[in-house]
C-alpha positions in Angstrom: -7.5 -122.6 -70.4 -3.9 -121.2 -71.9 -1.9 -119.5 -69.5 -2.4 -116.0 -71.5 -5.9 -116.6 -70.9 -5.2 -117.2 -67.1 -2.8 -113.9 -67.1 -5.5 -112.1 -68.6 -8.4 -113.2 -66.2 -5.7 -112.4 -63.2 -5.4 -108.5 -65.1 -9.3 -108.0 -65.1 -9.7 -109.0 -61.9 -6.9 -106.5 -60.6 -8.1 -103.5 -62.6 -11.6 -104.4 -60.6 -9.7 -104.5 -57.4 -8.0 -101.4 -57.9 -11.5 -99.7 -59.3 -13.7 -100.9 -56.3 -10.6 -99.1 -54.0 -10.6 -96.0 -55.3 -14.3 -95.9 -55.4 -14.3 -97.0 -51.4 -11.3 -94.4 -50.7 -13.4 -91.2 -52.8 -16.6 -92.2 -50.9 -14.9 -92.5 -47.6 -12.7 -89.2 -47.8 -16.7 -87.5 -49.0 -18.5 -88.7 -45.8 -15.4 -87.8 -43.4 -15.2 -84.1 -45.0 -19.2 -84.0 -44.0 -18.8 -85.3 -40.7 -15.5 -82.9 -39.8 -17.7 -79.9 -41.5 -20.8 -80.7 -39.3 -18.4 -81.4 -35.9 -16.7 -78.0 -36.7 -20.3 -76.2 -37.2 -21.2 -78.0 -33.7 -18.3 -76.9 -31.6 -17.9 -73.6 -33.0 -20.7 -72.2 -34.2 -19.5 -68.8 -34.2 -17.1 -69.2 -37.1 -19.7 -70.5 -39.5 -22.2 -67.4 -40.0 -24.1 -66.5 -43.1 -23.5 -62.4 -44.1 -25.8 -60.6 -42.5 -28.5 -58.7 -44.0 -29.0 -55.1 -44.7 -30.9 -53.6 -41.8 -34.2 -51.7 -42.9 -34.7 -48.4 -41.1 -37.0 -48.5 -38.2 -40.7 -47.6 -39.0 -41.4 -43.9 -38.5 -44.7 -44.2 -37.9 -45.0 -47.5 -35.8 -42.4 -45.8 -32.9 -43.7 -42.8 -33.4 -43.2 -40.5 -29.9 -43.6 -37.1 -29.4 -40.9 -36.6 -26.9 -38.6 -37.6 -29.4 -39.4 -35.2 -32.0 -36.6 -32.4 -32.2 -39.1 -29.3 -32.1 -35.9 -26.8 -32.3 -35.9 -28.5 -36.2 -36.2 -26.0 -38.7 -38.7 -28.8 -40.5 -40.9 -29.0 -38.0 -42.2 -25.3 -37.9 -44.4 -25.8 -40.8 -46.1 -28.8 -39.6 -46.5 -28.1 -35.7 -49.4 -26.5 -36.1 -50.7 -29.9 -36.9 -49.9 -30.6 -32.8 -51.2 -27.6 -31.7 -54.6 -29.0 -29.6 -52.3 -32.3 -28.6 -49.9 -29.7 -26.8 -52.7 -28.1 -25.3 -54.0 -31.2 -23.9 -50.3 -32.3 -22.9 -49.7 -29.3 -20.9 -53.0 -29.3 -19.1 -52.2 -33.2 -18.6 -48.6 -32.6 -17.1 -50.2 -29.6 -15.0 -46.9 -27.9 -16.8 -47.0 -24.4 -19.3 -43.5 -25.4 -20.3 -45.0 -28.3 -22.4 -46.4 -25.1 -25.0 -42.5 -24.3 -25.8 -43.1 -26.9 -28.4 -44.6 -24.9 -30.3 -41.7 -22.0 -30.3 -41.0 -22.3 -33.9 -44.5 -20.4 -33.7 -44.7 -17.6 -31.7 -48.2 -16.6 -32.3 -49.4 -20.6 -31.5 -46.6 -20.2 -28.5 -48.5 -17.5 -27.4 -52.0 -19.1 -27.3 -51.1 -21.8 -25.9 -49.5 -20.2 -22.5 -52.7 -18.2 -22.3 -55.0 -21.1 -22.7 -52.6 -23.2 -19.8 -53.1 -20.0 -17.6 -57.0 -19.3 -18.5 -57.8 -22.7 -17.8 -56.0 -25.3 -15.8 -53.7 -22.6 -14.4 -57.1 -20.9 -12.8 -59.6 -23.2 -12.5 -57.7 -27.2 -12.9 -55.6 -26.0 -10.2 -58.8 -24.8 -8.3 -60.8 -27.8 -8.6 -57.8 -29.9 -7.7 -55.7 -28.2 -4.7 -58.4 -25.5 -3.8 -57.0 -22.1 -2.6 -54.2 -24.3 -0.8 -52.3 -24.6 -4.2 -49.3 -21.9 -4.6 -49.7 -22.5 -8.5 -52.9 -21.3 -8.6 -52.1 -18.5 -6.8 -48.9 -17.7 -8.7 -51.0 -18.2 -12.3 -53.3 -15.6 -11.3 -52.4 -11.9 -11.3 -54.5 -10.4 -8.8 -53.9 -13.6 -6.5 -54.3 -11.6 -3.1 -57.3 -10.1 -4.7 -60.5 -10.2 -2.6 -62.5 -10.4 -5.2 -60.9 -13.2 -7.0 -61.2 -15.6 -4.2 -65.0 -15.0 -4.0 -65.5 -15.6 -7.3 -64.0 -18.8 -7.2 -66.0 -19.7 -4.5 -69.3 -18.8 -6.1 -67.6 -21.0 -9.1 -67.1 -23.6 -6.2 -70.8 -23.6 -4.4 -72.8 -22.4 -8.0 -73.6 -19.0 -5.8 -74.2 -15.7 -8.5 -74.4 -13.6 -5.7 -70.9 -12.9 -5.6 -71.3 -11.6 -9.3 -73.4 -8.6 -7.9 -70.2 -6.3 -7.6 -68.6 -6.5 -11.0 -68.2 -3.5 -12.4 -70.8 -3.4 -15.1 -74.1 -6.0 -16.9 -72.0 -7.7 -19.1 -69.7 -8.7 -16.6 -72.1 -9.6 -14.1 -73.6 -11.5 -16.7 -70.8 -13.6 -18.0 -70.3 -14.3 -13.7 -73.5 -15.8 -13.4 -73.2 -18.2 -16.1 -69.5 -19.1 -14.7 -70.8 -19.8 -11.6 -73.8 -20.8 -12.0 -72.6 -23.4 -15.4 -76.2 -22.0 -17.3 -74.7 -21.4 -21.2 -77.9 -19.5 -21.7 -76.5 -16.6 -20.2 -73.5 -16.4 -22.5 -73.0 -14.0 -25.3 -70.8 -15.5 -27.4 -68.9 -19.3 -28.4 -66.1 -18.0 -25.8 -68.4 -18.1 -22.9 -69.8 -21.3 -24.0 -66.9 -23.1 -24.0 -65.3 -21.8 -20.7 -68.5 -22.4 -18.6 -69.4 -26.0 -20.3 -65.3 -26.7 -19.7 -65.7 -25.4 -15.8 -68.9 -27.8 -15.1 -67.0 -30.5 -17.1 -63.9 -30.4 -14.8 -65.8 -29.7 -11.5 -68.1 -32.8 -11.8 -65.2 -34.8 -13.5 -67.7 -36.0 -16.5 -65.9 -36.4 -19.7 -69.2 -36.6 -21.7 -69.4 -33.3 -21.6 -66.2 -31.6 -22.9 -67.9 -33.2 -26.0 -70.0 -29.7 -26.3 -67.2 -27.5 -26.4 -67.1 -26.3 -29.9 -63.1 -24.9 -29.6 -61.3 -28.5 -30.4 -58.1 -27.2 -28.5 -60.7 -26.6 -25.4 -62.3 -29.6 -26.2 -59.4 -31.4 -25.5 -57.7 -29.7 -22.8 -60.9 -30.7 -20.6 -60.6 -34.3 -21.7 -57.3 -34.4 -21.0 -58.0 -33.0 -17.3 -60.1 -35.4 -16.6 -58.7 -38.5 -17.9 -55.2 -37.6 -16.7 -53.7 -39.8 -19.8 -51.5 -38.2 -22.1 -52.9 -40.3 -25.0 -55.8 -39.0 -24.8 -54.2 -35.5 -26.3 -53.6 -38.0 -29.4 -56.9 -38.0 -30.4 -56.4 -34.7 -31.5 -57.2 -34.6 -35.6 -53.9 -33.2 -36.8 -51.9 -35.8 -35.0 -51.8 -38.6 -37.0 -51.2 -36.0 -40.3 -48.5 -35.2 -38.6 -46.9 -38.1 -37.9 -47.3 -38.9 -41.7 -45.8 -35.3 -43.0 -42.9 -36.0 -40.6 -42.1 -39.5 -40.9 -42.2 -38.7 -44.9 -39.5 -35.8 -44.2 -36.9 -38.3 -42.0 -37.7 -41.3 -44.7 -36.7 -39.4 -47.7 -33.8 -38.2 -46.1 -32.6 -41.8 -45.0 -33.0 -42.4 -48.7 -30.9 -39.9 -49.6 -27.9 -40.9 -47.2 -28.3 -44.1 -48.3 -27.8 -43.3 -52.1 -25.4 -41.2 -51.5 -21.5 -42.3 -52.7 
Protein backbone atom coordinates (compact mmCIF):
# COMPACT_ATOMS: atom_id res chain seq x y z
CA UNK A 1 0.00 0.00 0.00
CA UNK A 2 1.48 3.59 -1.20
CA UNK A 3 1.74 6.05 1.44
CA UNK A 4 -1.19 8.27 -0.37
CA UNK A 5 -3.17 5.26 0.02
CA UNK A 6 -2.30 5.05 3.83
CA UNK A 7 -2.96 9.06 4.20
CA UNK A 8 -6.15 8.52 2.68
CA UNK A 9 -7.34 5.49 4.79
CA UNK A 10 -6.02 7.68 7.97
CA UNK A 11 -8.58 10.75 6.35
CA UNK A 12 -11.65 8.35 6.17
CA UNK A 13 -11.28 7.08 9.26
CA UNK A 14 -11.00 10.67 10.91
CA UNK A 15 -14.07 12.08 9.08
CA UNK A 16 -15.85 8.74 10.75
CA UNK A 17 -14.42 9.77 14.11
CA UNK A 18 -15.45 13.23 13.88
CA UNK A 19 -19.10 12.03 12.39
CA UNK A 20 -19.77 9.38 15.20
CA UNK A 21 -18.89 12.57 17.79
CA UNK A 22 -21.19 14.86 16.65
CA UNK A 23 -23.79 12.28 16.37
CA UNK A 24 -22.90 11.19 20.22
CA UNK A 25 -22.73 15.05 21.29
CA UNK A 26 -26.52 15.94 19.32
CA UNK A 27 -28.05 12.83 20.96
CA UNK A 28 -26.56 13.53 24.37
CA UNK A 29 -27.38 17.39 24.47
CA UNK A 30 -31.38 15.82 23.16
CA UNK A 31 -31.82 13.43 26.19
CA UNK A 32 -30.29 16.02 28.81
CA UNK A 33 -32.76 18.94 27.44
CA UNK A 34 -35.60 16.05 28.22
CA UNK A 35 -34.40 15.16 31.40
CA UNK A 36 -33.83 19.11 32.74
CA UNK A 37 -37.53 19.77 31.10
CA UNK A 38 -39.05 16.78 32.98
CA UNK A 39 -36.90 17.73 36.52
CA UNK A 40 -38.15 21.37 35.99
CA UNK A 41 -41.97 20.02 35.42
CA UNK A 42 -41.30 17.83 38.80
CA UNK A 43 -39.97 20.52 41.06
CA UNK A 44 -42.15 23.19 39.95
CA UNK A 45 -45.08 22.32 38.69
CA UNK A 46 -46.69 25.49 38.98
CA UNK A 47 -44.74 27.24 36.18
CA UNK A 48 -45.66 24.60 33.53
CA UNK A 49 -49.65 25.02 33.14
CA UNK A 50 -51.61 24.55 30.00
CA UNK A 51 -54.14 27.97 29.30
CA UNK A 52 -57.05 27.43 30.92
CA UNK A 53 -60.32 26.94 29.41
CA UNK A 54 -63.23 29.11 28.92
CA UNK A 55 -65.59 28.53 31.76
CA UNK A 56 -69.20 27.60 30.64
CA UNK A 57 -71.91 29.39 32.54
CA UNK A 58 -73.48 27.43 35.37
CA UNK A 59 -76.70 25.49 34.37
CA UNK A 60 -79.79 27.46 35.10
CA UNK A 61 -81.93 24.90 35.45
CA UNK A 62 -79.73 22.19 37.30
CA UNK A 63 -79.09 24.99 40.45
CA UNK A 64 -82.17 26.20 40.09
CA UNK A 65 -83.42 27.82 43.78
CA UNK A 66 -86.22 29.85 44.44
CA UNK A 67 -84.65 31.87 47.14
CA UNK A 68 -82.29 33.05 44.70
CA UNK A 69 -84.66 34.37 42.25
CA UNK A 70 -84.66 38.36 42.36
CA UNK A 71 -88.64 38.68 42.58
CA UNK A 72 -88.25 42.78 42.69
CA UNK A 73 -86.99 41.90 38.71
CA UNK A 74 -89.08 43.63 36.33
CA UNK A 75 -88.79 40.11 34.21
CA UNK A 76 -90.18 38.11 36.58
CA UNK A 77 -93.73 39.78 36.90
CA UNK A 78 -94.92 38.08 33.77
CA UNK A 79 -93.95 34.68 34.72
CA UNK A 80 -94.65 34.53 38.60
CA UNK A 81 -97.91 33.63 38.20
CA UNK A 82 -96.32 30.40 37.06
CA UNK A 83 -95.21 30.14 41.13
CA UNK A 84 -98.25 31.18 42.39
CA UNK A 85 -99.62 27.58 44.21
CA UNK A 86 -95.70 26.84 45.06
CA UNK A 87 -95.87 30.23 47.15
CA UNK A 88 -98.98 29.22 48.63
CA UNK A 89 -97.61 26.03 49.73
CA UNK A 90 -94.22 27.78 50.83
CA UNK A 91 -95.95 30.17 53.11
CA UNK A 92 -98.19 27.61 54.70
CA UNK A 93 -94.88 25.47 54.95
CA UNK A 94 -92.78 28.29 56.76
CA UNK A 95 -96.08 29.06 58.89
CA UNK A 96 -94.97 32.77 57.47
CA UNK A 97 -97.57 35.26 55.19
CA UNK A 98 -94.42 37.26 54.31
CA UNK A 99 -93.42 34.33 51.90
CA UNK A 100 -96.67 35.72 49.50
CA UNK A 101 -94.55 39.18 48.94
CA UNK A 102 -93.10 37.19 46.18
CA UNK A 103 -95.66 37.68 44.35
CA UNK A 104 -95.65 41.73 44.72
CA UNK A 105 -94.98 42.33 41.15
CA UNK A 106 -98.83 41.12 41.22
CA UNK A 107 -100.92 42.73 43.39
CA UNK A 108 -104.08 41.00 42.64
CA UNK A 109 -102.06 37.34 43.12
CA UNK A 110 -100.37 39.32 46.32
CA UNK A 111 -103.68 39.73 47.51
CA UNK A 112 -104.93 36.19 47.24
CA UNK A 113 -102.40 34.79 48.50
CA UNK A 114 -102.35 36.71 52.10
CA UNK A 115 -106.05 35.82 52.25
CA UNK A 116 -105.57 32.18 51.55
CA UNK A 117 -102.36 32.24 54.44
CA UNK A 118 -104.97 33.89 56.78
CA UNK A 119 -108.25 31.61 55.70
CA UNK A 120 -106.32 28.67 56.18
CA UNK A 121 -103.16 28.00 58.06
CA UNK A 122 -103.52 31.34 59.80
CA UNK A 123 -107.07 29.98 61.29
CA UNK A 124 -107.18 26.55 61.30
CA UNK A 125 -103.00 25.14 60.73
CA UNK A 126 -102.40 27.24 63.67
CA UNK A 127 -105.42 25.66 65.46
CA UNK A 128 -104.69 22.09 64.84
CA UNK A 129 -101.06 22.76 65.69
CA UNK A 130 -100.78 25.15 68.97
CA UNK A 131 -104.66 25.03 69.87
CA UNK A 132 -106.07 28.24 71.38
CA UNK A 133 -102.53 28.59 73.21
CA UNK A 134 -101.04 30.03 69.88
CA UNK A 135 -100.85 34.07 69.83
CA UNK A 136 -100.71 33.74 65.88
CA UNK A 137 -103.84 32.29 65.74
CA UNK A 138 -105.24 34.63 67.76
CA UNK A 139 -103.66 37.70 66.10
CA UNK A 140 -104.78 36.09 62.36
CA UNK A 141 -108.26 36.22 63.36
CA UNK A 142 -110.21 39.44 63.62
CA UNK A 143 -112.82 38.76 66.09
CA UNK A 144 -110.04 36.74 68.22
CA UNK A 145 -111.73 37.60 71.76
CA UNK A 146 -114.89 36.55 70.10
CA UNK A 147 -117.07 34.08 72.02
CA UNK A 148 -118.33 32.64 69.20
CA UNK A 149 -115.25 32.06 67.32
CA UNK A 150 -113.70 29.90 69.95
CA UNK A 151 -116.75 27.55 70.02
CA UNK A 152 -116.74 27.14 66.65
CA UNK A 153 -113.32 25.98 66.59
CA UNK A 154 -114.06 23.70 69.12
CA UNK A 155 -117.01 22.13 67.39
CA UNK A 156 -114.30 22.09 64.37
CA UNK A 157 -112.06 20.40 67.09
CA UNK A 158 -114.62 17.52 68.68
CA UNK A 159 -116.92 17.26 65.03
CA UNK A 160 -119.92 18.86 67.39
CA UNK A 161 -122.69 20.90 64.97
CA UNK A 162 -124.32 21.98 67.80
CA UNK A 163 -122.41 24.96 68.18
CA UNK A 164 -123.63 25.96 64.62
CA UNK A 165 -127.22 26.41 66.05
CA UNK A 166 -126.68 30.27 66.65
CA UNK A 167 -125.46 31.56 63.42
CA UNK A 168 -127.28 34.02 62.22
CA UNK A 169 -129.20 32.45 59.34
CA UNK A 170 -129.64 28.52 57.26
CA UNK A 171 -126.99 29.05 55.07
CA UNK A 172 -124.63 29.77 57.55
CA UNK A 173 -125.62 27.18 59.92
CA UNK A 174 -125.39 25.00 57.09
CA UNK A 175 -121.92 25.65 55.79
CA UNK A 176 -121.03 25.19 60.11
CA UNK A 177 -122.24 21.81 60.11
CA UNK A 178 -120.26 20.56 57.23
CA UNK A 179 -117.00 22.50 58.79
CA UNK A 180 -117.38 20.78 61.82
CA UNK A 181 -118.73 18.00 61.10
CA UNK A 182 -116.13 17.33 57.65
CA UNK A 183 -119.62 15.92 55.58
CA UNK A 184 -119.02 17.74 51.91
CA UNK A 185 -122.67 16.86 51.36
CA UNK A 186 -123.74 19.66 53.06
CA UNK A 187 -121.81 22.26 50.96
CA UNK A 188 -123.20 24.41 48.40
CA UNK A 189 -120.60 25.21 46.35
CA UNK A 190 -116.54 24.00 45.15
CA UNK A 191 -115.50 26.65 48.06
CA UNK A 192 -117.02 24.71 50.75
CA UNK A 193 -115.74 21.57 49.42
CA UNK A 194 -112.43 22.41 49.40
CA UNK A 195 -112.20 24.16 52.94
CA UNK A 196 -114.03 21.24 54.74
CA UNK A 197 -112.04 18.29 52.77
CA UNK A 198 -108.70 20.65 53.56
CA UNK A 199 -109.88 20.97 57.52
CA UNK A 200 -110.35 16.89 57.81
CA UNK A 201 -107.13 16.53 55.79
CA UNK A 202 -105.05 18.67 58.23
CA UNK A 203 -106.85 17.48 61.49
CA UNK A 204 -106.19 13.73 60.87
CA UNK A 205 -102.78 14.59 59.22
CA UNK A 206 -103.70 12.24 55.97
CA UNK A 207 -102.09 13.51 52.90
CA UNK A 208 -104.37 11.18 50.69
CA UNK A 209 -106.81 13.29 51.02
CA UNK A 210 -105.84 16.86 50.00
CA UNK A 211 -105.94 14.84 46.73
CA UNK A 212 -109.89 15.78 46.48
CA UNK A 213 -109.44 19.34 46.70
CA UNK A 214 -110.33 20.55 43.30
CA UNK A 215 -108.48 24.35 43.95
CA UNK A 216 -104.66 23.22 43.04
CA UNK A 217 -103.33 26.26 45.15
CA UNK A 218 -105.60 24.57 48.13
CA UNK A 219 -104.54 21.41 47.05
CA UNK A 220 -101.27 22.15 47.81
CA UNK A 221 -101.29 24.32 50.69
CA UNK A 222 -102.78 21.14 52.68
CA UNK A 223 -99.92 18.95 51.30
CA UNK A 224 -97.63 21.16 52.19
CA UNK A 225 -99.08 21.31 55.98
CA UNK A 226 -98.83 18.06 56.42
CA UNK A 227 -95.61 17.01 54.94
CA UNK A 228 -93.81 20.12 56.41
CA UNK A 229 -91.18 19.87 53.25
CA UNK A 230 -90.85 22.83 51.17
CA UNK A 231 -90.31 20.59 48.09
CA UNK A 232 -93.25 19.37 48.23
CA UNK A 233 -94.69 23.08 47.08
CA UNK A 234 -92.46 22.04 43.87
CA UNK A 235 -94.80 19.73 42.60
CA UNK A 236 -96.81 22.51 41.81
CA UNK A 237 -97.49 22.32 37.63
CA UNK A 238 -96.22 25.85 36.77
CA UNK A 239 -92.91 25.30 38.47
CA UNK A 240 -90.85 23.63 36.30
CA UNK A 241 -92.32 26.10 33.23
CA UNK A 242 -91.05 28.50 35.12
CA UNK A 243 -87.78 27.53 35.72
CA UNK A 244 -87.49 27.02 31.87
CA UNK A 245 -89.10 30.67 30.93
CA UNK A 246 -86.56 32.05 33.43
CA UNK A 247 -83.49 30.30 32.96
CA UNK A 248 -84.21 31.08 28.99
CA UNK A 249 -84.37 34.95 30.05
CA UNK A 250 -80.74 34.82 32.27
CA UNK A 251 -79.19 32.51 29.24
CA UNK A 252 -79.89 34.78 26.52
CA UNK A 253 -78.72 37.56 28.33
CA UNK A 254 -75.24 35.83 29.27
CA UNK A 255 -75.11 35.39 25.51
CA UNK A 256 -75.51 38.76 24.85
CA UNK A 257 -72.63 40.02 27.44
CA UNK A 258 -70.63 37.58 26.03
CA UNK A 259 -70.92 38.84 22.34
CA UNK A 260 -70.74 41.93 23.23
CA UNK A 261 -67.23 44.05 22.21
Amino acid sequence: MGDEELIMDKFKLALKVIFLSLVSLMLSSHFSFLFSEAELIEDYPQEVETYPQEKKPADCSKDFYINKVDFNDPRVAPIVELLTGCIYCRSVVKDDIEECGKLSLQPSLLEDCRVNFTEYQGIYGRFFKSGFNSLQLMNSWKDRNSEGFKLFMQGVLNNDSSVCEKAQNEAERNECRAFTTGNVKLCKNDFCVDKVIYIKAIKEKNLAKCNGIKDPNIRLMCQGYISGDETTCEKYEGFEEFIQKYCATLNKEARNEKKAP
